[in-house]
C-alpha positions in Angstrom: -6.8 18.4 5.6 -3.6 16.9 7.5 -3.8 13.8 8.0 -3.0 12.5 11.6 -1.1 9.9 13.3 -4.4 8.9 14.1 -6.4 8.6 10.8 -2.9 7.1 9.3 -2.8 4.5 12.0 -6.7 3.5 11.5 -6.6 4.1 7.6 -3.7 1.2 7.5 -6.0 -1.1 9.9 -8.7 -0.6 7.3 -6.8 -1.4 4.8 -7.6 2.5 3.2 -4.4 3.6 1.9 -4.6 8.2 2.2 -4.3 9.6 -1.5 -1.0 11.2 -1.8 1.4 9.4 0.4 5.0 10.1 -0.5 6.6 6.8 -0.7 8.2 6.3 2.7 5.0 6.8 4.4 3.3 4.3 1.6 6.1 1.9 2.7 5.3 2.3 6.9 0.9 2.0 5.7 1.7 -0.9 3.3 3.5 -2.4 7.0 0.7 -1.1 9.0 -1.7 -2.4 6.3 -0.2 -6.4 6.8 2.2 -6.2 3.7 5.3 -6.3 5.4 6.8 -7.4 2.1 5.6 -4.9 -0.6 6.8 -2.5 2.2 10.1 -4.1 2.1 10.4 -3.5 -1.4 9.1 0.2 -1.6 12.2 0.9 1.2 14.9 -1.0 -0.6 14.1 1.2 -3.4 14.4 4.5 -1.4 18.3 5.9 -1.4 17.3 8.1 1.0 18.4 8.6 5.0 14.4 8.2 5.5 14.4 5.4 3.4 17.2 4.0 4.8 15.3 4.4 8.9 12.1 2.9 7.6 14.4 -0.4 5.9 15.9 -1.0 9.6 12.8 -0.5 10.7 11.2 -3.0 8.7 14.1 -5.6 9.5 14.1 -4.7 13.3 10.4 -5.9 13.3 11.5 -8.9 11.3 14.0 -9.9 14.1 16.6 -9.8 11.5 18.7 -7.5 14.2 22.2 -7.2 12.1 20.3 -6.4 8.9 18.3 -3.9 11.0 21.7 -2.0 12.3 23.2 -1.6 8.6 20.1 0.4 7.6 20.1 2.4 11.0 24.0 3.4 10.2 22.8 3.9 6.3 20.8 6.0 8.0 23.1 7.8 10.7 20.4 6.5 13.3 20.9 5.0 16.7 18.7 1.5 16.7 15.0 2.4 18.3 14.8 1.3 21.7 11.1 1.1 22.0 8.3 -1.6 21.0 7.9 -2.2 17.4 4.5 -0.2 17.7 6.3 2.8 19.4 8.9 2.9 16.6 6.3 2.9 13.5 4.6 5.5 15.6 7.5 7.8 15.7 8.6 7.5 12.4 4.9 7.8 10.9 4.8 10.8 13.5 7.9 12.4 11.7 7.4 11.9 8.8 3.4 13.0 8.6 4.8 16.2 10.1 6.9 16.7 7.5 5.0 15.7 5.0 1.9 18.2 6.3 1.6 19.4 9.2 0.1 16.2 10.7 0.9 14.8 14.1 
């Protein structure tokens, strides 16, 4: 069954982490979950473009705004121009599409 942006959203507020995740949706739960920092981690260990877009992400939120715009260029991305909440959204929108077929 798909998970949805949903379930995702309420699964990290419950602190239930979905079986499965591939690791740059465990790193946007373990941030929805309260561990900005293992999140952190999990994303600086990513070499990816995705990996890369959740980092800046993760920086973005922690104000640290020139850190944030190296990851989004690592990650050929224009910096979000939404709310924090909008941005993990999107990007756990994407990627849960990708991953499943969830939305």
């Amino acid at each position: 069954m798909p998970v949805t942006l949903e379930t995702f959203a309420a699964a990290a507020r419950r602190g239930e982490e979905p079986p499965y995740l591939p690791p740059v949706l465990r790193a946007l739960w373990l941030d929805g979950a309260g561990d900005w920092k293992r999140a952190h981690e999990l994303a600086g260990e990513l070499d990816t473009a995705d990996g890369a877009r959740v980092h800046a992400y993760l920086h973005r939120k922690e104000g640290d705004l020139d850190n944030a715009r190296y990851w989004y260029r690592q990650a050929r991305q224009k910096p979000f121009e939404g709310s924090i909440a909008d941005e993990w959204s999107a990007l756990a929108r994407e990627y849960l599409a990708r991953t499943d077929g969830g939305g």
